[in-house]
C-alpha positions in Angstrom: -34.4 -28.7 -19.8 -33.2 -29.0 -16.1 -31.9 -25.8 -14.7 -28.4 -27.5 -14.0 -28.1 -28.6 -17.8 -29.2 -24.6 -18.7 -26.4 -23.4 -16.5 -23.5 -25.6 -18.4 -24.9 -24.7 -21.7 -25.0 -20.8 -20.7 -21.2 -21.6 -18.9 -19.9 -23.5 -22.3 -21.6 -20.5 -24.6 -20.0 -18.0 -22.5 -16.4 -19.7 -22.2 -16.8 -20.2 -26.0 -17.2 -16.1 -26.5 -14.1 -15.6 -24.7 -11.9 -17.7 -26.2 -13.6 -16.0 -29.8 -13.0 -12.8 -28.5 -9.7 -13.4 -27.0 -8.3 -14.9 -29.9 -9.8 -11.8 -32.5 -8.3 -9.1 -29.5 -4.8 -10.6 -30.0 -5.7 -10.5 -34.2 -6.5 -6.7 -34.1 -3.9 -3.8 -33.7 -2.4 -1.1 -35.8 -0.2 -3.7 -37.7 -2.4 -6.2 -40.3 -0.8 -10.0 -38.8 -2.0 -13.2 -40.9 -4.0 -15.1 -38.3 -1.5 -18.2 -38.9 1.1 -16.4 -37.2 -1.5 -15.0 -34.3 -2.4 -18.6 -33.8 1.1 -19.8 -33.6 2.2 -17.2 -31.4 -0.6 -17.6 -29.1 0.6 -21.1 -28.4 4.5 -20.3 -28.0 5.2 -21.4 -31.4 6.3 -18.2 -32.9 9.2 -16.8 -35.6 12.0 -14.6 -33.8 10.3 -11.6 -36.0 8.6 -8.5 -35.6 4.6 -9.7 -36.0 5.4 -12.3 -33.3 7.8 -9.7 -31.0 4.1 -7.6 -31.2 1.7 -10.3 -30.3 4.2 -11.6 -27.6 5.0 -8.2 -25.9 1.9 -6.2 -26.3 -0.9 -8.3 -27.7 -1.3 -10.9 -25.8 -0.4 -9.0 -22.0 -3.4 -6.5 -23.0 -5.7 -9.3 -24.0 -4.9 -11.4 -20.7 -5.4 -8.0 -18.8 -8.7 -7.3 -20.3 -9.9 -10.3 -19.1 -8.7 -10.2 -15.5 -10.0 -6.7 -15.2 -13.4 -7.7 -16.7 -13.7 -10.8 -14.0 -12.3 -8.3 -11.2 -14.5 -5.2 -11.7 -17.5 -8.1 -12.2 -17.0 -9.8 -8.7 -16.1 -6.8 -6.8 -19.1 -5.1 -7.6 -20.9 -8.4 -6.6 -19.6 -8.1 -3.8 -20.4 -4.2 -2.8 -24.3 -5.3 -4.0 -24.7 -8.1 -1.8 -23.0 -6.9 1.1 -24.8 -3.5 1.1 -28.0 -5.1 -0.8 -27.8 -2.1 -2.5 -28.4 -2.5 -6.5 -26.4 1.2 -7.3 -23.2 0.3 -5.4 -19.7 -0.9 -7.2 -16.8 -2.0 -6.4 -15.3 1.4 -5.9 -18.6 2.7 -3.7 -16.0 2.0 -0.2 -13.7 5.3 -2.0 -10.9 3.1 -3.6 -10.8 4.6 -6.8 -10.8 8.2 -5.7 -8.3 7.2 -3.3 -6.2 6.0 -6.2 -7.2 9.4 -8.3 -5.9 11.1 -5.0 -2.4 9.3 -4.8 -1.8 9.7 -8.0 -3.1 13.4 -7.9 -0.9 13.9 -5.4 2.5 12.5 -7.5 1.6 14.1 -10.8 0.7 17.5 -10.0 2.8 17.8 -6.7 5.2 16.7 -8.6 6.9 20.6 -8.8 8.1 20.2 -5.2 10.3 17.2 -6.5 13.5 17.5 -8.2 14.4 16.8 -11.8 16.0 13.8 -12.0 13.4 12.2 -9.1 10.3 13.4 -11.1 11.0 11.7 -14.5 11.3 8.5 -11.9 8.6 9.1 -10.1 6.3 9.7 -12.9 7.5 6.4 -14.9 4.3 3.8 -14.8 5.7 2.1 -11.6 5.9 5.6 -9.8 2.4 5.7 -10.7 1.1 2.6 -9.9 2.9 2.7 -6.8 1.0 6.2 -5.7 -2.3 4.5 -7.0 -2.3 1.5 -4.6 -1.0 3.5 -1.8 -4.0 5.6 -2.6 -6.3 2.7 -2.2 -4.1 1.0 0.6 -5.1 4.5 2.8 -8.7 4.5 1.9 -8.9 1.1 2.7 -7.6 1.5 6.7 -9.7 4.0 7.3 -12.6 1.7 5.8 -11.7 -1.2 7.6 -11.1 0.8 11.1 -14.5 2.4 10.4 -16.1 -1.2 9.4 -14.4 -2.6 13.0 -16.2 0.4 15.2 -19.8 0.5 13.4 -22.3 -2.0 13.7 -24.8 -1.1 11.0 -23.4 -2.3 7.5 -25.1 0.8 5.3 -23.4 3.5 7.6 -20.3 1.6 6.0 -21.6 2.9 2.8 -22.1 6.2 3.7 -18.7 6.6 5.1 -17.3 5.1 2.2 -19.1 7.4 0.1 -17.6 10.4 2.5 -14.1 9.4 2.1 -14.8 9.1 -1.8 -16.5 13.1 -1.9 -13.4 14.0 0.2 -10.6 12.9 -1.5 -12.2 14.0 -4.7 -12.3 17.0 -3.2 -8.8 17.2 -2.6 -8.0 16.3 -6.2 -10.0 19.4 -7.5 -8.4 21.5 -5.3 -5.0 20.5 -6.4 -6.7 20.7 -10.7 -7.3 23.8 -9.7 -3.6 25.3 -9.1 -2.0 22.7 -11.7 -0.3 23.3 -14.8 -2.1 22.4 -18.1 0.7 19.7 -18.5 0.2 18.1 -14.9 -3.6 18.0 -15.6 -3.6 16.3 -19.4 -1.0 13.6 -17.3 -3.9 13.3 -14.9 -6.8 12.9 -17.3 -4.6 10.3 -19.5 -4.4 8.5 -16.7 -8.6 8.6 -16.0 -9.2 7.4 -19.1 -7.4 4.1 -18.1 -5.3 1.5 -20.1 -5.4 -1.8 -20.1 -2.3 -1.8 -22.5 0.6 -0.4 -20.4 1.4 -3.7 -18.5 4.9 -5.8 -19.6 4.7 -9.3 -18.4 6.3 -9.2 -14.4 3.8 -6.2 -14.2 1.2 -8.6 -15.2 2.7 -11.7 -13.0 2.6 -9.1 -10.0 -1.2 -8.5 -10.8 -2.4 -11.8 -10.9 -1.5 -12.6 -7.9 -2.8 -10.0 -6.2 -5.8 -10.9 -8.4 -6.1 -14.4 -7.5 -5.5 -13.3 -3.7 -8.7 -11.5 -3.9 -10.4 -14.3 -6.3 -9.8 -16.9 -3.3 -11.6 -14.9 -0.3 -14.0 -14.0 -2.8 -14.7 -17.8 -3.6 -14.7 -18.6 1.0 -17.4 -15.9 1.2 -19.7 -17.4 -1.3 -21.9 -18.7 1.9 -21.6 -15.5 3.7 -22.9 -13.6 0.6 -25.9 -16.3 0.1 -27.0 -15.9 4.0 -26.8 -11.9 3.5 -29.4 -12.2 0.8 -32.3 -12.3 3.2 -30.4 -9.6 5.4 -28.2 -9.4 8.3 -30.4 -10.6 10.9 -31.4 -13.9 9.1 -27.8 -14.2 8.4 -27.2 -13.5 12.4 -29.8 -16.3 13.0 -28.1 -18.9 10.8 -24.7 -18.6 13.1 -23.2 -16.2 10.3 -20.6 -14.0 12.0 -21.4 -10.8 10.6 -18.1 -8.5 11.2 -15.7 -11.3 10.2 -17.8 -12.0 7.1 -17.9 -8.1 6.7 -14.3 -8.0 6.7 -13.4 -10.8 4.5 -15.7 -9.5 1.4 -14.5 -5.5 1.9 -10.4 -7.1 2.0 -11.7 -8.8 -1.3 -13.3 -5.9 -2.9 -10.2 -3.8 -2.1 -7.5 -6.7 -3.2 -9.8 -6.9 -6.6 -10.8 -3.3 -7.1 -7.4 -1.9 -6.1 -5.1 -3.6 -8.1 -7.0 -3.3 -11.2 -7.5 0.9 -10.4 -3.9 0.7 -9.2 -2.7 -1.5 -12.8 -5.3 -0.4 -15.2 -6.8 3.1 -14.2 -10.0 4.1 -12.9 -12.8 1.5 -15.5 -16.2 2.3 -15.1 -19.5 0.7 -15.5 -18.1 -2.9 -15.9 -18.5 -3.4 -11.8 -21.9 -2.1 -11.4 -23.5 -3.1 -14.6 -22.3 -7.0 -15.2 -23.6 -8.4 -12.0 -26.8 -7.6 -13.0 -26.8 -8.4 -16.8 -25.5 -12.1 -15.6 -28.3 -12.0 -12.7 -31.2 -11.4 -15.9 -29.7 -14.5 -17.8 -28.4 -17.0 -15.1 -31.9 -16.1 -13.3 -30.7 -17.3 -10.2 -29.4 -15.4 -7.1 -27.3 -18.3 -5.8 -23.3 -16.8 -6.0 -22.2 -20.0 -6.4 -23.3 -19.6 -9.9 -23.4 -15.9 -10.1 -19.7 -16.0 -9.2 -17.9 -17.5 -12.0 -20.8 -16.1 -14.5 -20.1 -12.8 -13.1 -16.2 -13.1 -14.1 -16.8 -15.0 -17.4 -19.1 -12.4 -18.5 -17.2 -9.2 -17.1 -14.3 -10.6 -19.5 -16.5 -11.1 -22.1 -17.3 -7.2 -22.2 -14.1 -6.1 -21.7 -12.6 -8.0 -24.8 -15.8 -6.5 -26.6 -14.6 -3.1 -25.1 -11.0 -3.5 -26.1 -12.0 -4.8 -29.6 -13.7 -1.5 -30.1 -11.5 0.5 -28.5 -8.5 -0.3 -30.8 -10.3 0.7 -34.0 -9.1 -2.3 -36.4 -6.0 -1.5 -38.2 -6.1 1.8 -37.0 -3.1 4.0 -35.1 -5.6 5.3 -32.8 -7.3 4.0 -29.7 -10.2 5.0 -27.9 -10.2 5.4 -24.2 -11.4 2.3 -22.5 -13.2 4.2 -19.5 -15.0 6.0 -22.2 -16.1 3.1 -24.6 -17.4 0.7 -21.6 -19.9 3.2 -20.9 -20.5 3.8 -23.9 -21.5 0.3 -25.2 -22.8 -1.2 -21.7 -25.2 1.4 -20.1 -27.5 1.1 -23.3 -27.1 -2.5 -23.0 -28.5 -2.3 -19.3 -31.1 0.1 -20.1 -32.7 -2.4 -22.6 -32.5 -5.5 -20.9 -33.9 -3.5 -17.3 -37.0 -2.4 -19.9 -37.6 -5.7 -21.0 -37.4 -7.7 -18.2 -39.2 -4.5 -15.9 -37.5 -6.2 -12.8 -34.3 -6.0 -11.8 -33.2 -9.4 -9.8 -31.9 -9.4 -5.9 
């Protein structure tokens, strides 16, 4: 079989998992639905009753959001690997997430110097979402002024890793003279959620999503040229700073809105790229790219599923149960295959 035909049929078998596991996300929840009425409300044709206000309302926004955070997290660390050819980095290696930990640090357990009234608004989910991308907005300028000054791609890294270890810092600091309220608010919030999200919320994030999608989609050359390093990439008429630029505005577009949305979600960004790289085989990113977001959705349904413990009231933290049931899954396909494509 050509390699062309073995790419559609992996594409098809992996769209076909998604739509499975999308549908059986929407099924499962703490109320028992009759699949009928799941079908029918996934297509709009739905009673004016409580099963369908459920799947409507909740359901279906957490299933949508599980799947643009899978392709998000997926791509952005894509991204971070190629750039930095670096097989350990994610999409939050640049600091974004603990910049997002540090805004919203900084709004749940400074909250005391607030009044009443302006702390129950500022600690609604739009307070914190709002301190979250603010977070990551900060990181980001110093990032991008940093990127703009230094010539050698990996001292990006470093710094990135700096402003990650100081802002972290920060937030300990700040653990350390907080009530035990302010800090379960804080570690709620680190477990991440990919169920908070009404449908504007959602509207606003896909945009931001598909913002990040697109320059991710222009820099698929770029990211093929860096494969063989900078200086090939130099010789091939690449332009190194404004490629650079363009795949670090995408990480952050990508990476931020799902930290700023969803919560800190580990894993999924460092491990999918290379779980699709073992069985796409390829290291061309126009494949890897929309294999990469088909399969990070794929594990984050998986995730979810688990997560919501069928027809149970309780749910597991998502941050906890991608690590959980991904990082064995790495460690046995690495063993296997004893390479690790780049």
């Amino acid at each position: 079989m050509s390699k062309p035909r073995t790419y559609r049929t992996r594409f098809l078998i992996l769209s076909l998992l998604v739509l499975v596991f999308f549908v059986l996300n929407v099924s499962l929840g703490s109320v028992k639905i009759p699949f009928s009425k799941v079908i029918m409300a996934i297509f709009g044709i739905a009673d004016a009753d409580t099963q369908s206000y459920i799947i409507q309302s909740y359901r279906l926004p957490k299933a949508i959001t599980a799947i643009l955070v899978g392709a998000g997290l997926g791509v952005s660390g894509m991204l971070m690997q190629t750039l930095f050819r670096n097989p350990l980095a994610g999409p939050f290696v640049l600091g974004l997430s603990s910049g997002a930990s540090l805004g919203v640090a900084m709004l749940i357990m400074g909250s005391g110097l607030f009044g009443g009234f302006l702390v129950t608004a500022l600690l609604s989910y739009w307070g914190i979402t709002v301190a979250a991308a603010l977070g990551c907005f900060l990181v980001l300028l110093l990032v991008v002024s940093v990127a703009n000054k230094v010539q050698d791609t990996m001292a990006i890294l470093i710094i990135g890793l700096m402003f990650g270890s100081l802002t972290a810092a920060v937030v300990s600091v700040m653990a350390y003279f907080s009530s035990a309220e302010q800090l379960q608010k804080y570690v709620f919030w680190s477990y991440g959620s990919l169920g908070d999200l009404s449908w504007n919320e959602l509207l606003l994030f896909t945009f931001v999503f598909l913002i990040g999608l697109l320059l991710s989609i222009i820099s698929i050359k770029p990211l093929n040229s860096l494969l063989l390093g900078e200086n090939y990439a130099r010789s091939l008429g690449l332009k190194i700073k404004q490629s650079r630029f363009t795949i670090i505005i995408a990480t952050s577009l990508l990476a931020g809105s799902i930290t700023a949305f969803a919560g800190p979600i580990a894993f999924v960004g460092l491990a999918v790229p290379h779980l699709t790289r073992q069985i796409f085989n390829t290291t061309n990113h126009k494949i890897l790219l929309p294999a990469i977001a088909l399969y990070g959705s794929l594990l984050m349904l998986i995730c979810d599923v688990i997560a919501q413990i069928p027809f149970s009231q309780y749910t597991l933290p998502i941050n906890a149960v991608t690590s959980l049931v991904g990082a064995p899954v790495v460690i046995w396909l690495l063993v296997k295959k004893r390479k690790m494509m780049f």
